[in-house]
BAGUMI-451358 format. One record per atom (N, C-alpha, C, CB): residue in three letters; atom name; x, y, z. Coordinates in steps of 0.1 Angstrom, whole numbers, plus 2048, in hexadecimal, padded with zeros to 3 digits. Glycine has a CB too. Layout:
PT   aa  at   px   py   pz
PT  ALA  CA    X    Y    Z
...
***
This chain:
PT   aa  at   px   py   pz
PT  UNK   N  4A6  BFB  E4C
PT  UNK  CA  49F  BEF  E47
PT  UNK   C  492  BEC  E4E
PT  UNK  CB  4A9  BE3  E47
PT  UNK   N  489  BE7  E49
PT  UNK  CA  47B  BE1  E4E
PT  UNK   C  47D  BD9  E54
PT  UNK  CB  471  BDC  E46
PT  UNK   N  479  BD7  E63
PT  UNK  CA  47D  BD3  E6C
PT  UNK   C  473  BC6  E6A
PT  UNK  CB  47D  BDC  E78
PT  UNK   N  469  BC0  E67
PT  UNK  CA  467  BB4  E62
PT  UNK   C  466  BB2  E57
PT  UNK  CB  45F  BB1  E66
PT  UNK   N  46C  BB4  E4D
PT  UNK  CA  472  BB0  E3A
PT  UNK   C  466  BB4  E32
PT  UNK  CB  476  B99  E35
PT  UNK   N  455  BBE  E3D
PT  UNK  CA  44F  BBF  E33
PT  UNK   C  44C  BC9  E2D
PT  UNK  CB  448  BBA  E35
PT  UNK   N  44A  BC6  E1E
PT  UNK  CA  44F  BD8  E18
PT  UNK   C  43F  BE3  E1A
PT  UNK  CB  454  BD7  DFF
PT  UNK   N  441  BEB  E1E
PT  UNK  CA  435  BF5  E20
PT  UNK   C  42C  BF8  E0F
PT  UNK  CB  43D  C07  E28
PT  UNK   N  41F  BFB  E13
PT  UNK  CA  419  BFF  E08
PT  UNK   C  417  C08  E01
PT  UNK  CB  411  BFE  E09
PT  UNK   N  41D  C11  DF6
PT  UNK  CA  41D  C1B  DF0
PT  UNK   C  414  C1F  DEC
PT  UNK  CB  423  C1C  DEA
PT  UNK   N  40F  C2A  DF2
PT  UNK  CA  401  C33  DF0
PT  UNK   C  401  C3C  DE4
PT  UNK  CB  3FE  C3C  DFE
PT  UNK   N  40A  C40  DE5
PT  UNK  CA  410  C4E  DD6
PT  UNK   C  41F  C52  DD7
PT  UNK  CB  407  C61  DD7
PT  UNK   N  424  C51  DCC
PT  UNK  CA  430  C53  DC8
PT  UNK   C  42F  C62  DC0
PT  UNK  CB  435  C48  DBF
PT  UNK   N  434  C71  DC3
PT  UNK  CA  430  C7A  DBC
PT  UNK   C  43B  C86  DB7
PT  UNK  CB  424  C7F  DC4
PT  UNK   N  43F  C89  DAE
PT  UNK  CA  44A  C8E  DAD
PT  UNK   C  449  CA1  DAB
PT  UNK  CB  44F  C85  DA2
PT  UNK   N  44E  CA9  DAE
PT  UNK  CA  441  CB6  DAE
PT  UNK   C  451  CC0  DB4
PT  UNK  CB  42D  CB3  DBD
PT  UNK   N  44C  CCF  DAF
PT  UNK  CA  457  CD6  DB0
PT  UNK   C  45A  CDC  DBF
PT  UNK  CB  455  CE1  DA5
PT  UNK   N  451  CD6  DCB
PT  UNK  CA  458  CDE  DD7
PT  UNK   C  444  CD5  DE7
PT  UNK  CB  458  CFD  DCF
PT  UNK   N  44C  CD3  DEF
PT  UNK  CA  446  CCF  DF8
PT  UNK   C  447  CDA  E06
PT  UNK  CB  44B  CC2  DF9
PT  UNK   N  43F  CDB  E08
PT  UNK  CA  43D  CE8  E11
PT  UNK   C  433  CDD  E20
PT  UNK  CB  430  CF7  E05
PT  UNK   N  43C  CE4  E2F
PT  UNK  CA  438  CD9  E34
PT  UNK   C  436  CE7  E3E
PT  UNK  CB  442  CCA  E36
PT  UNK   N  426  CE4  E46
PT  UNK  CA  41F  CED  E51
PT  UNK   C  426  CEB  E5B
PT  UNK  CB  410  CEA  E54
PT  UNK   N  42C  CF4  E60
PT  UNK  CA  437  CF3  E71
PT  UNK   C  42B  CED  E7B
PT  UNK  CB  43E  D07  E79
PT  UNK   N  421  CF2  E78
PT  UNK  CA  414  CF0  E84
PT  UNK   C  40C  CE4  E84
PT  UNK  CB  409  CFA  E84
PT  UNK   N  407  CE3  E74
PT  UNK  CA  406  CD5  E74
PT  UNK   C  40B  CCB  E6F
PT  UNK  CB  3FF  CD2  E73
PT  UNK   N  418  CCD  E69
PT  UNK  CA  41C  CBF  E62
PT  UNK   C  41C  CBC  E54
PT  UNK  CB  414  CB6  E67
PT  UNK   N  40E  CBF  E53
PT  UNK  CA  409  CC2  E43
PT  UNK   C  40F  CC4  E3B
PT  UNK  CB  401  CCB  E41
PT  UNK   N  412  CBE  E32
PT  UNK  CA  419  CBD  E21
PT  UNK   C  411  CC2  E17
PT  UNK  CB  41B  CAE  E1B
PT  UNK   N  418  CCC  E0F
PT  UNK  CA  410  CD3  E02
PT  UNK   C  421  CD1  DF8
PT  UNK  CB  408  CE9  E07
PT  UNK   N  413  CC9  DEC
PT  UNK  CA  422  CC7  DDF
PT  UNK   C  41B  CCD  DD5
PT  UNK  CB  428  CB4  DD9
PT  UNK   N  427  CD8  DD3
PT  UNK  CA  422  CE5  DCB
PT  UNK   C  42C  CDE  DBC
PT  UNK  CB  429  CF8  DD5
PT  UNK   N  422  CE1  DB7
PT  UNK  CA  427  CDC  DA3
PT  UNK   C  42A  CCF  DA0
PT  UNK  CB  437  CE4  D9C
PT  UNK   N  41C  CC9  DA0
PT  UNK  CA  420  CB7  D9E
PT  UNK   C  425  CB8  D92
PT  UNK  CB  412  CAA  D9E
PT  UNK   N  42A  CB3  D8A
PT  UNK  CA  42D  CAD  D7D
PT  UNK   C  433  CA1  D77
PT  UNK  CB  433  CB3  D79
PT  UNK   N  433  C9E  D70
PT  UNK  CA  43C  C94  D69
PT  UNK   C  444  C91  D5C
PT  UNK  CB  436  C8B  D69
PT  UNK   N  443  CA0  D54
PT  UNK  CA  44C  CA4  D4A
PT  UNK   C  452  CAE  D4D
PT  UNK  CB  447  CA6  D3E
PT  UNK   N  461  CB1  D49
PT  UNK  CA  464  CBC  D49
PT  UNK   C  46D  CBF  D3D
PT  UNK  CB  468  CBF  D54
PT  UNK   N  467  CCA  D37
PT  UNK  CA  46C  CD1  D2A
PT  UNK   C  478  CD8  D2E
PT  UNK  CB  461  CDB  D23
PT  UNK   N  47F  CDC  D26
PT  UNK  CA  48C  CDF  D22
PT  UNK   C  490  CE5  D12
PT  UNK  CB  493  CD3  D24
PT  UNK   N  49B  CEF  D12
PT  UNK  CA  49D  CF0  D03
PT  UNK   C  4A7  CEA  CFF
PT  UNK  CB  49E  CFC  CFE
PT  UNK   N  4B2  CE2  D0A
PT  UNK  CA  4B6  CD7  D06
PT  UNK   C  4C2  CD1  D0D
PT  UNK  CB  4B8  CD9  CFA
PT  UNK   N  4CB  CC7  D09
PT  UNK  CA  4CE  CC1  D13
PT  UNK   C  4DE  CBD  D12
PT  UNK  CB  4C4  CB7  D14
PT  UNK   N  4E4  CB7  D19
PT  UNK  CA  4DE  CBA  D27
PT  UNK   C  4D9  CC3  D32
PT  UNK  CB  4E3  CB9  D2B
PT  UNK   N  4CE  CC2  D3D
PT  UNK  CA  4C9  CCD  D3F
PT  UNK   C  4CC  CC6  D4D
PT  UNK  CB  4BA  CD2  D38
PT  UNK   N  4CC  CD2  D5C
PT  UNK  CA  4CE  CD3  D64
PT  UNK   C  4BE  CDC  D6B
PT  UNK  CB  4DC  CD8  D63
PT  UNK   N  4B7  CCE  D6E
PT  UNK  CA  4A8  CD6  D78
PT  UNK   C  4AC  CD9  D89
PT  UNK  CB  498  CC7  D79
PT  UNK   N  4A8  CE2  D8C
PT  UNK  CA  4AA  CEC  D95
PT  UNK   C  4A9  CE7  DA1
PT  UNK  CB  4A2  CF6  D94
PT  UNK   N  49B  CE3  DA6
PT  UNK  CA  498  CD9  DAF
PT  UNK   C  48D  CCE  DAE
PT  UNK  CB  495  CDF  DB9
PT  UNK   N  48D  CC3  DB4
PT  UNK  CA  480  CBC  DB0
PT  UNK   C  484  CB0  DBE
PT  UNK  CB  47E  CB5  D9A
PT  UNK   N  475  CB3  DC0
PT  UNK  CA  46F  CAA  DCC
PT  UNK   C  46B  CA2  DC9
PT  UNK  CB  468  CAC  DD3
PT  UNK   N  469  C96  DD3
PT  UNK  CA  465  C85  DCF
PT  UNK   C  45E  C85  DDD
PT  UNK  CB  474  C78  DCC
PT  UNK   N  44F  C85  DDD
PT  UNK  CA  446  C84  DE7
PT  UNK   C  444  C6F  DE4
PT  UNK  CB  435  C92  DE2
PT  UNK   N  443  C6B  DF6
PT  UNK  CA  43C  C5D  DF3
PT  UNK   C  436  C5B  E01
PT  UNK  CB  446  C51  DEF
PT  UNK   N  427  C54  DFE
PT  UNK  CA  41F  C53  E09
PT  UNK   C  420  C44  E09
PT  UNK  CB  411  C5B  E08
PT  UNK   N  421  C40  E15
PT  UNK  CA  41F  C33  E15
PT  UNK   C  414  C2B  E28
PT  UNK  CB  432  C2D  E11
PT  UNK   N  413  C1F  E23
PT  UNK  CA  411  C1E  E2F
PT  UNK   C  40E  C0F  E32
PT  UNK  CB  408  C28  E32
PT  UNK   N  40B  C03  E39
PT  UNK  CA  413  BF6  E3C
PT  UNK   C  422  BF4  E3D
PT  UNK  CB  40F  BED  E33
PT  UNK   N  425  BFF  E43
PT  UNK  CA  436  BFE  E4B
PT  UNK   C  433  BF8  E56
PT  UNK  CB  43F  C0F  E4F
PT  UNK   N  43F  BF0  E57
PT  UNK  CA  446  BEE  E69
PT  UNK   C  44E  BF3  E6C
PT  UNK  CB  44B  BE4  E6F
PT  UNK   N  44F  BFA  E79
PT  UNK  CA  45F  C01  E7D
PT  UNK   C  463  C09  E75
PT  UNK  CB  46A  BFA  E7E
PT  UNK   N  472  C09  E75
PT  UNK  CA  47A  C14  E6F
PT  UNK   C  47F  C0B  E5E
PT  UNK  CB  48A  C1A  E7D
PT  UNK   N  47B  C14  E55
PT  UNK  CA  47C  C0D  E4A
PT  UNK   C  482  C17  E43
PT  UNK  CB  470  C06  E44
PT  UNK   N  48F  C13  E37
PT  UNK  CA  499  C16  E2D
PT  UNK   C  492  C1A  E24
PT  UNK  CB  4A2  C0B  E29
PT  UNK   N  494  C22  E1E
PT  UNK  CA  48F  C23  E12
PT  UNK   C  498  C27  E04
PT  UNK  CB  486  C2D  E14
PT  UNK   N  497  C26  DF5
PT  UNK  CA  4A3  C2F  DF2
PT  UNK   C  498  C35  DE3
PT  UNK  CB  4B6  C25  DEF
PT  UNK   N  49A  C3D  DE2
PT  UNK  CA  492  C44  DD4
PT  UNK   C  4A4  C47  DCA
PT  UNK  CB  486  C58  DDA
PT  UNK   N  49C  C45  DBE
PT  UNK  CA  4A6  C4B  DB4
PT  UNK   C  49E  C4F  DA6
PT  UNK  CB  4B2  C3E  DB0
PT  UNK   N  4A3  C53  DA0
PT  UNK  CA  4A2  C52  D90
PT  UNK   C  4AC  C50  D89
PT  UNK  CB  49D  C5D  D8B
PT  UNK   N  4A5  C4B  D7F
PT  UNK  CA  4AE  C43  D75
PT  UNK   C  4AC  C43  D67
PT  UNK  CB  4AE  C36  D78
PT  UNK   N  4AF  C41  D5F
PT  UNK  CA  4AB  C42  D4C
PT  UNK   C  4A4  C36  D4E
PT  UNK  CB  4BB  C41  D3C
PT  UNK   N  49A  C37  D43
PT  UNK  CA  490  C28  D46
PT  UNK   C  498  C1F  D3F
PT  UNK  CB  47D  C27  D40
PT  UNK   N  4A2  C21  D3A
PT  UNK  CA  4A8  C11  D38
PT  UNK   C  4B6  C0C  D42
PT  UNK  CB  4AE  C0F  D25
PT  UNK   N  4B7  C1B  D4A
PT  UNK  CA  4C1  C17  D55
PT  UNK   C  4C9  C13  D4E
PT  UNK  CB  4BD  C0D  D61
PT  UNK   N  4D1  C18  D45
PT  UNK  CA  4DF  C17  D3D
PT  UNK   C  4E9  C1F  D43
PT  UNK  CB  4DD  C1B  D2E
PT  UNK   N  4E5  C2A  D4E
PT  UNK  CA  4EE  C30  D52
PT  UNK   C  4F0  C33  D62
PT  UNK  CB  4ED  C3C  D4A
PT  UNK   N  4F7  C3A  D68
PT  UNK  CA  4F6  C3A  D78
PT  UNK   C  4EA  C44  D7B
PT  UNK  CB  505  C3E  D80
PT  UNK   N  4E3  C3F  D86
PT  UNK  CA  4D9  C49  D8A
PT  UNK   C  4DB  C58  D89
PT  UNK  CB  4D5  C47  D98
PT  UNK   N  4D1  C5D  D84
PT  UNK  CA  4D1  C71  D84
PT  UNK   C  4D7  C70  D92
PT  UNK  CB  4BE  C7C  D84
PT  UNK   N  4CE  C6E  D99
PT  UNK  CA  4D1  C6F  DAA
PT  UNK   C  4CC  C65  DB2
PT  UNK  CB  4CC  C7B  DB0
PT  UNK   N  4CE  C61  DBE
PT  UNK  CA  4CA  C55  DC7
PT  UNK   C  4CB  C5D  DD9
PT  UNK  CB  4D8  C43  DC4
PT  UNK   N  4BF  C59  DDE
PT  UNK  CA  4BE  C60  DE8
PT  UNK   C  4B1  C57  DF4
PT  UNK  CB  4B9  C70  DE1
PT  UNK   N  4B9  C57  DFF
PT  UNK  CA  4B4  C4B  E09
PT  UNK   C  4AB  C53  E14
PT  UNK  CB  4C1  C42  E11
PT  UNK   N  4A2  C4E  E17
PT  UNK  CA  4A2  C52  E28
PT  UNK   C  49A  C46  E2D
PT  UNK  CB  499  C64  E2E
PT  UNK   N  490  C4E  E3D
PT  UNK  CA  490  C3E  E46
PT  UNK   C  480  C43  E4C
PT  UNK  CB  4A2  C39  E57
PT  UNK   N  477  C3A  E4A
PT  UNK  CA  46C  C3D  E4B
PT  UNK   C  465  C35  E59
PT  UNK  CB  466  C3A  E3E
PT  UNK   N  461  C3B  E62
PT  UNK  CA  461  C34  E71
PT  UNK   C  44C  C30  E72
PT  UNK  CB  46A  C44  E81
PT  UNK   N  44E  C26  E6C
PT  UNK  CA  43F  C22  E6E
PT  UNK   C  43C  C1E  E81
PT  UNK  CB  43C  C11  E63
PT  UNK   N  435  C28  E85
PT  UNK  CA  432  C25  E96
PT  UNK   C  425  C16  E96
PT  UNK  CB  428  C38  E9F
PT  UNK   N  41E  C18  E89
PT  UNK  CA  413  C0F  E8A
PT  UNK   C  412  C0D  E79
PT  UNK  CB  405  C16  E93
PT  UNK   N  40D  C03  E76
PT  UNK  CA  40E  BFE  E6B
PT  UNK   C  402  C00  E61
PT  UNK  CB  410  BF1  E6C
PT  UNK   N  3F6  C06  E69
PT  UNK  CA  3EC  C0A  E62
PT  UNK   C  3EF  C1C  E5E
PT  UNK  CB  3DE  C06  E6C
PT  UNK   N  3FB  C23  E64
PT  UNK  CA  3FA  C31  E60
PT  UNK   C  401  C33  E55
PT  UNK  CB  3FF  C3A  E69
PT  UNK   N  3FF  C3D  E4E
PT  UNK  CA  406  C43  E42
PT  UNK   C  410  C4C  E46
PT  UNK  CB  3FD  C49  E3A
PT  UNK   N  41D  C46  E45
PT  UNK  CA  429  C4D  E42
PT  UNK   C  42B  C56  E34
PT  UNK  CB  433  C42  E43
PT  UNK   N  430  C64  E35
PT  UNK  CA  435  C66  E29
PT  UNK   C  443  C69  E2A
PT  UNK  CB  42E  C70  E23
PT  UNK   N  44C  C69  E1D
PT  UNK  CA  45A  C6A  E1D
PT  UNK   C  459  C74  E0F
PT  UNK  CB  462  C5A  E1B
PT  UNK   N  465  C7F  E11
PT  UNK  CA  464  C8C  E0B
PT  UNK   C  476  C8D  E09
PT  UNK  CB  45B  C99  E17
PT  UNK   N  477  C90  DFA
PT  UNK  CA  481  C8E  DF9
PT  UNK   C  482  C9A  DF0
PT  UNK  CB  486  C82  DF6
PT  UNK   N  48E  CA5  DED
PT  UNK  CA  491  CAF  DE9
PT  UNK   C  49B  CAB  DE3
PT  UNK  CB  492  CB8  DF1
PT  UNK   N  49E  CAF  DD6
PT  UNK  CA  4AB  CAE  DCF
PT  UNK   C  4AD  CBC  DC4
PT  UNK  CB  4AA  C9F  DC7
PT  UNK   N  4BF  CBD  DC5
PT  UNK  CA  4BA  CD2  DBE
PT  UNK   C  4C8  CC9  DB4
PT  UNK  CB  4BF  CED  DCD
PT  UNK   N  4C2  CD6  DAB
PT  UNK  CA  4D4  CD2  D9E
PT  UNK   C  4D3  CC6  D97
PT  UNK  CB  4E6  CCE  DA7
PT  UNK   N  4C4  CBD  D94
PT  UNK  CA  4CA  CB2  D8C
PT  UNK   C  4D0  CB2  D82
PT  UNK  CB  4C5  CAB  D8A
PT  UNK   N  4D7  CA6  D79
PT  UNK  CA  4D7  CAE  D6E
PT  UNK   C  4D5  CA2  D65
PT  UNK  CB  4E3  CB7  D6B
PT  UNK   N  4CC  CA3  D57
PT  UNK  CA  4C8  C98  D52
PT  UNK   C  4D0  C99  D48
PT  UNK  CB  4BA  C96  D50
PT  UNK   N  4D5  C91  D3D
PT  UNK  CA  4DF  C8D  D38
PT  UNK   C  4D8  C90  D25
PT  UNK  CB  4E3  C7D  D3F
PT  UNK   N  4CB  C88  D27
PT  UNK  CA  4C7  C87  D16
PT  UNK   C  4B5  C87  D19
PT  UNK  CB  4CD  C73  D0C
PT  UNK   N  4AD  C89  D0F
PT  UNK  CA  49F  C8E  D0F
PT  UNK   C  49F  C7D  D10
PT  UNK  CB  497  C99  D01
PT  UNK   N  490  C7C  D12
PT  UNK  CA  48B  C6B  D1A
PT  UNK   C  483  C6B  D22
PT  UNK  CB  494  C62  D23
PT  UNK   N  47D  C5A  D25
PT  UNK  CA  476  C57  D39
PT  UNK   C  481  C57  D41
PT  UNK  CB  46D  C46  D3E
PT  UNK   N  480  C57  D47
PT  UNK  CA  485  C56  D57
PT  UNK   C  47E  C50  D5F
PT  UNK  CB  486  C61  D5D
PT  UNK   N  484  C46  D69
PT  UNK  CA  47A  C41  D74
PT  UNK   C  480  C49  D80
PT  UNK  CB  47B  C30  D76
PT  UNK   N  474  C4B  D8B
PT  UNK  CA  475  C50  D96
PT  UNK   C  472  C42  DA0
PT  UNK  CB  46B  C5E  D96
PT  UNK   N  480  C3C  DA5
PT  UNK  CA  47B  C32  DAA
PT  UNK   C  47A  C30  DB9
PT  UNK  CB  47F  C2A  DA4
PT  UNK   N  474  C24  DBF
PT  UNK  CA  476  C27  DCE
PT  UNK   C  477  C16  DD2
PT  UNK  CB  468  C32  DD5
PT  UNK   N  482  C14  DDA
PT  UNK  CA  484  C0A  DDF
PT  UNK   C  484  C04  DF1
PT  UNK  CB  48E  C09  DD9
PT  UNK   N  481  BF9  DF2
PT  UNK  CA  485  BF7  DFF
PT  UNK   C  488  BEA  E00
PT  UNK  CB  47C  BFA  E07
PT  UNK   N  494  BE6  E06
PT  UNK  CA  4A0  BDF  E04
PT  UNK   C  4A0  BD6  DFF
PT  UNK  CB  4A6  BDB  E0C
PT  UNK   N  4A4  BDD  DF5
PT  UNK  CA  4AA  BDA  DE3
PT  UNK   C  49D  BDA  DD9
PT  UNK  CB  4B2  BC8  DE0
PT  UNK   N  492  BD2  DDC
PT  UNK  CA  481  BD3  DDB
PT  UNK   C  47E  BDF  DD2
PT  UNK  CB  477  BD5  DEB
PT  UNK   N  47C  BDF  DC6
PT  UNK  CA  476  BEB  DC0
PT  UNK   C  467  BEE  DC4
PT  UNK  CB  476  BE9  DB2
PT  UNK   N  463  BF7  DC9
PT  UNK  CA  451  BF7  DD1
PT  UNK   C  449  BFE  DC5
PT  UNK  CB  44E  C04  DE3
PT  UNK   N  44E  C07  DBF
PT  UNK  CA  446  C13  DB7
PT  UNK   C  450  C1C  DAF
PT  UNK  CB  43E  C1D  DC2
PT  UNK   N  44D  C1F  DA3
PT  UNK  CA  456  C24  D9D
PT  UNK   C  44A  C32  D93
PT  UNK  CB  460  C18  D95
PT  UNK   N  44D  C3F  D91
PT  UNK  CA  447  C46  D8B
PT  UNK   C  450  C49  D7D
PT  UNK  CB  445  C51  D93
PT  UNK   N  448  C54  D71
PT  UNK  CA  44F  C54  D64
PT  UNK   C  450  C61  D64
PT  UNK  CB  449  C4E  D59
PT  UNK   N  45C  C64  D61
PT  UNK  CA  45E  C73  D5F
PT  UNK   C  465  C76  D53
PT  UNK  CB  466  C7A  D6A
PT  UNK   N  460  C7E  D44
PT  UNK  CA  463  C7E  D3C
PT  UNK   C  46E  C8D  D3D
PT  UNK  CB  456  C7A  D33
PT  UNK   N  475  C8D  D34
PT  UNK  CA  481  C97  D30
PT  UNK   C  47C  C97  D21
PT  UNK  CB  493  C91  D32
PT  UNK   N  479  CA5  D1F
PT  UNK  CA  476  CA9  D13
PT  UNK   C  47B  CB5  D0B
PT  UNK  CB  46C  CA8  D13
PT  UNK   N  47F  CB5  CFD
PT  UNK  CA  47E  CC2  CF4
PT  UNK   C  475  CCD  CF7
PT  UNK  CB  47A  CBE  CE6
PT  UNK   N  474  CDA  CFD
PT  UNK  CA  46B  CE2  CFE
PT  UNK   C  46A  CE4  CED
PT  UNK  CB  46E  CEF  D07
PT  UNK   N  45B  CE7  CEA
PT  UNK  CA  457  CE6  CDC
PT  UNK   C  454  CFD  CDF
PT  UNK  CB  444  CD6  CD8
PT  UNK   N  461  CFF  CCF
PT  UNK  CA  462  D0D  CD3
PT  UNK   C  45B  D13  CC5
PT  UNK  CB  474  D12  CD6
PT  UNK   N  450  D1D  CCA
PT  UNK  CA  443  D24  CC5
PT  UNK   C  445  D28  CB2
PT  UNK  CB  441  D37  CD1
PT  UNK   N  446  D2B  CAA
PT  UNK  CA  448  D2C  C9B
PT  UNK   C  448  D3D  CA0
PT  UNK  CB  43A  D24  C8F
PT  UNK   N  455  D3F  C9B
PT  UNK  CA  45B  D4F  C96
PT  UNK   C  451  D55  C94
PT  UNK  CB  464  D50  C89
PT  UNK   N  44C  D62  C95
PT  UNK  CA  445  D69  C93
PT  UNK   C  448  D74  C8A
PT  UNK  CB  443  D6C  C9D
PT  UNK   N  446  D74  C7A
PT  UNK  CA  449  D7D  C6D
PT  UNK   C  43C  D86  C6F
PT  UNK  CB  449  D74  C5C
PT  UNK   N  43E  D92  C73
PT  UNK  CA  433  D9D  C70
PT  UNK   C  42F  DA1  C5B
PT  UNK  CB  43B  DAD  C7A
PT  UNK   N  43E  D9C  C59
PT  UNK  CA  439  DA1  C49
PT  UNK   C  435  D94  C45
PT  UNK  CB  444  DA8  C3F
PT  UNK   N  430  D8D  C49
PT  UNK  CA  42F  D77  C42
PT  UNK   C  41C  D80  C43
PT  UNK  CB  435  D5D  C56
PT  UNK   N  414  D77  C36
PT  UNK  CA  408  D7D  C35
PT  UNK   C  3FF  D72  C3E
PT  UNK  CB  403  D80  C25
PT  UNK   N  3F3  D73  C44
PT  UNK  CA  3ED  D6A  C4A
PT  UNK   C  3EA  D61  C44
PT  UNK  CB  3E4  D6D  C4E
PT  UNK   N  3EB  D55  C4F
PT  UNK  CA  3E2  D49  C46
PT  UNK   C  3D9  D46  C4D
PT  UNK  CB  3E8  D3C  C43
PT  UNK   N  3D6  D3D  C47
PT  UNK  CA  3C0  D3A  C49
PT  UNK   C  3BE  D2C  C4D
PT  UNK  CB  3B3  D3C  C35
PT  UNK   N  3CA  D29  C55
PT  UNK  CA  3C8  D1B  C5C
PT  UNK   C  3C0  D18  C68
PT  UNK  CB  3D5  D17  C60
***
């Protein structure tokens, strides 16, 4: 929990297929931002997906919890996943990196990617679930058209 009740500032909320972190320096690379993912249908089970968040006006050691959810939240979260973000000084930018493999989405839709700190909704992103749209059959004997 935020050790004085105040909620830090969210810099970017980013959702993307894999975060790659420099042993030497620290450095974060988020490889395949996106925010739809296609499918041929559903329910579908995505592989992995990461939830990058930069923030920064933290005090101390602060809670965090990210989830996603159907945007009308009619059902229990895809997934819900916490960790604890240790602001040393309140002017630095903390980031929080969260990995999740096997989700599995239920019906095509938004989705929110959301992020809280205690109970406080801060930022929430949109991640759509969609029909992959599949290419028109290919008839070698169909005659050309002139479209």
């Amino acid at each position: 929990m935020a050790t004085s009740g105040l909620e830090p500032d969210i810099l970017s909320l980013l959702v993307c297929d894999q975060i790659i972190t420099d042993r030497m320096t620290g450095k974060q690379s988020l490889i395949g931002m996106f925010s739809t993912i296609h499918t041929a249908g559903f329910p579908v089970t995505h592989p992995q997906l990461c939830v990058h968040v930069s923030m920064t006006d933290g005090r101390g050691k602060t809670s965090l919890t990210i989830q996603i959810v159907d945007a009308e939240e009619a059902r229990t979260p895809v997934v819900r996943g916490e960790g604890v973000v240790d602001f040393k000084n309140p002017r630095a930018i903390a980031n929080l990196s969260l990995q999740f493999h096997g989700l599995t989405f239920p019906q095509p839709g938004e989705y929110r990617v959301q992020l809280f700190c205690d109970g406080a909704l801060l930022r929430e992103a949109r991640l759509h679930l969609v029909l992959a749209q599949r290419p028109p059959m290919h008839n070698p004997n169909a005659e050309p058209s002139s479209n």
